[in-house]
C-alpha positions as CSV (number, residue, x, y, z in Angstrom):
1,X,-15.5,3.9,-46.9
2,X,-12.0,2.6,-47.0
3,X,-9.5,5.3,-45.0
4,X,-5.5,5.2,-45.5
5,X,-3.6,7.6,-43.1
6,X,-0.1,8.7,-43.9
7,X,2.4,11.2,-43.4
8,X,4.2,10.6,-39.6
9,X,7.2,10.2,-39.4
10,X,10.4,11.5,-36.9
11,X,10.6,15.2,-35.4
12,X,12.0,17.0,-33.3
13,X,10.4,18.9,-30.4
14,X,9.0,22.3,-31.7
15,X,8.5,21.1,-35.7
16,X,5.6,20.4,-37.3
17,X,4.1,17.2,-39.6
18,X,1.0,17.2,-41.6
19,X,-0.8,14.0,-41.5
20,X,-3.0,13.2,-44.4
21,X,-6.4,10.9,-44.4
22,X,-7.1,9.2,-47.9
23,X,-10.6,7.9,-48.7
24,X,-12.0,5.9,-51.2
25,X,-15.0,3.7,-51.9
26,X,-18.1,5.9,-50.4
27,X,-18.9,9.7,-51.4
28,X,-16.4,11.5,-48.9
29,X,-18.0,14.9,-48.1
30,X,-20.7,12.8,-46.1
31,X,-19.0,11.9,-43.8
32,X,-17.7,13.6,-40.3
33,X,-13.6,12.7,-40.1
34,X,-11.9,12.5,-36.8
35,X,-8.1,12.0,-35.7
36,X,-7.6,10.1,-32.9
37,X,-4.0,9.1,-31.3
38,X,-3.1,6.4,-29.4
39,X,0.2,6.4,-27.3
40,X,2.3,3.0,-26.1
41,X,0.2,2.3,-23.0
42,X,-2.7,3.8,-22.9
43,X,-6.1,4.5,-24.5
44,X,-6.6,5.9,-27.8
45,X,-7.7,9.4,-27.7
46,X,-9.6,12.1,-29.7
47,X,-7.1,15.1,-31.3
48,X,-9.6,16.8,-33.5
49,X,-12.4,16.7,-35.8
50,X,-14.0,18.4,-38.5
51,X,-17.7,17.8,-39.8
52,X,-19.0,17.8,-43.6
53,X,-19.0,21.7,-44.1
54,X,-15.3,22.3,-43.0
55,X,-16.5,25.3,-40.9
56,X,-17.5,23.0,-37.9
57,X,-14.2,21.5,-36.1
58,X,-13.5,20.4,-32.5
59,X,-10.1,19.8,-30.9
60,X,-8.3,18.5,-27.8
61,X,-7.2,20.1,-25.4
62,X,-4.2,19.3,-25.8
63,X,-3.5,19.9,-28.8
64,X,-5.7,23.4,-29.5
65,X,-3.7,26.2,-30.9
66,X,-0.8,23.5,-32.4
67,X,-2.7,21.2,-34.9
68,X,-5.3,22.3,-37.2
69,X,-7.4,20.1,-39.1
70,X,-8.5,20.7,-42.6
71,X,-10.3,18.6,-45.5
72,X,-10.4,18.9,-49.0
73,X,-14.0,17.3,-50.5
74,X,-12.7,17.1,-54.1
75,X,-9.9,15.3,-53.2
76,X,-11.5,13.2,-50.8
77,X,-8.7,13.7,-48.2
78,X,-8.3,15.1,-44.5
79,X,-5.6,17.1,-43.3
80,X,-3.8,17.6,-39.9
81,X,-1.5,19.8,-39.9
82,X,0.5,19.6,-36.7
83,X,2.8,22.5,-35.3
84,X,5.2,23.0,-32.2
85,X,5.1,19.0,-31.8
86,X,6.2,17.9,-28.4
87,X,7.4,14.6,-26.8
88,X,3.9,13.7,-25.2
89,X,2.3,14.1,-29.0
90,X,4.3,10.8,-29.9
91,X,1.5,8.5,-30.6
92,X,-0.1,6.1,-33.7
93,X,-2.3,8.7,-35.1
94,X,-5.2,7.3,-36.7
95,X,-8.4,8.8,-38.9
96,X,-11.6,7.5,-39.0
97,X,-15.0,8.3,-40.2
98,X,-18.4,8.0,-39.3
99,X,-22.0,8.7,-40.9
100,X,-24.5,11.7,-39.2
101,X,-24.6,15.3,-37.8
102,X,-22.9,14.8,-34.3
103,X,-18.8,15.5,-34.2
104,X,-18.2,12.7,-31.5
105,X,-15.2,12.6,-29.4
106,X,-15.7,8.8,-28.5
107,X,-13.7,6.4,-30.8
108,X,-16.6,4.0,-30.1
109,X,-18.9,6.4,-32.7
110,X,-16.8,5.9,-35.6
111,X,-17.2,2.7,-37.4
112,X,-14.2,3.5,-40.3
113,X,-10.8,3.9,-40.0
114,X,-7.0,4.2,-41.1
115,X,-4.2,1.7,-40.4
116,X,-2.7,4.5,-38.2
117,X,0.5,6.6,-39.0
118,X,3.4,6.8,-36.4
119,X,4.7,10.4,-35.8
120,X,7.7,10.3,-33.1
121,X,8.9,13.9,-31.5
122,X,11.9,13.6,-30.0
123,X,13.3,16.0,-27.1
């Protein structure tokens, strides 16, 4: 499966984005998509993810309450849908897939991903 992530962009504290996750080449609704965010100096970092039947979903901490994540199967596309954005949510946000039944937060579990998207919130 090929992954395209767009959608970030420049915000101010308090707004909201919605990231979007593209896929193509492999059949979509089989896979388990996670965002993960990855912030100038330090590790990349689960945000949330949502398995095959839409109903299962895990978040962050730190983001729980503020972003939802949502996917469409017929459109082959994954949504994040981020609200009251603060500073520390500055980041490269990236999507990735991977094959099974377990919603992993470890990047290391995912062997697809997105370029990344940059979403800046500014104080």
């Amino acid at each position: 499966v090929q992954l395209q992530a767009f959608g970030g962009g420049l915000v101010q504290a308090g707004g909201s984005l919605r990231l979007s996750c593209a896929a193509s080449e492999g059949t979509f609704s089989q896979y388990i998509i996670g965002w993960f965010r990855q912030a100038p100096g330090k590790e990349r970092e689960f945000a949330a993810g949502i398995k095959q039947t839409r109903n299962v979903r895990s978040y962050a901490d730190s983001v729980k309450g503020r972003f939802t994540i949502s996917r469409d199967n017929a459109k082959s596309t994954t949504y994040l849908h981020m609200n009251n954005l603060k500073p520390e949510d500055t980041a490269v946000y990236y999507c990735a897939a991977r094959e099974g039944s377990i919603l992993s937060i470890e990047r290391s579990r995912y062997p697809w991903w997105g370029q990344g998207t940059q979403v800046t919130v500014s104080s």
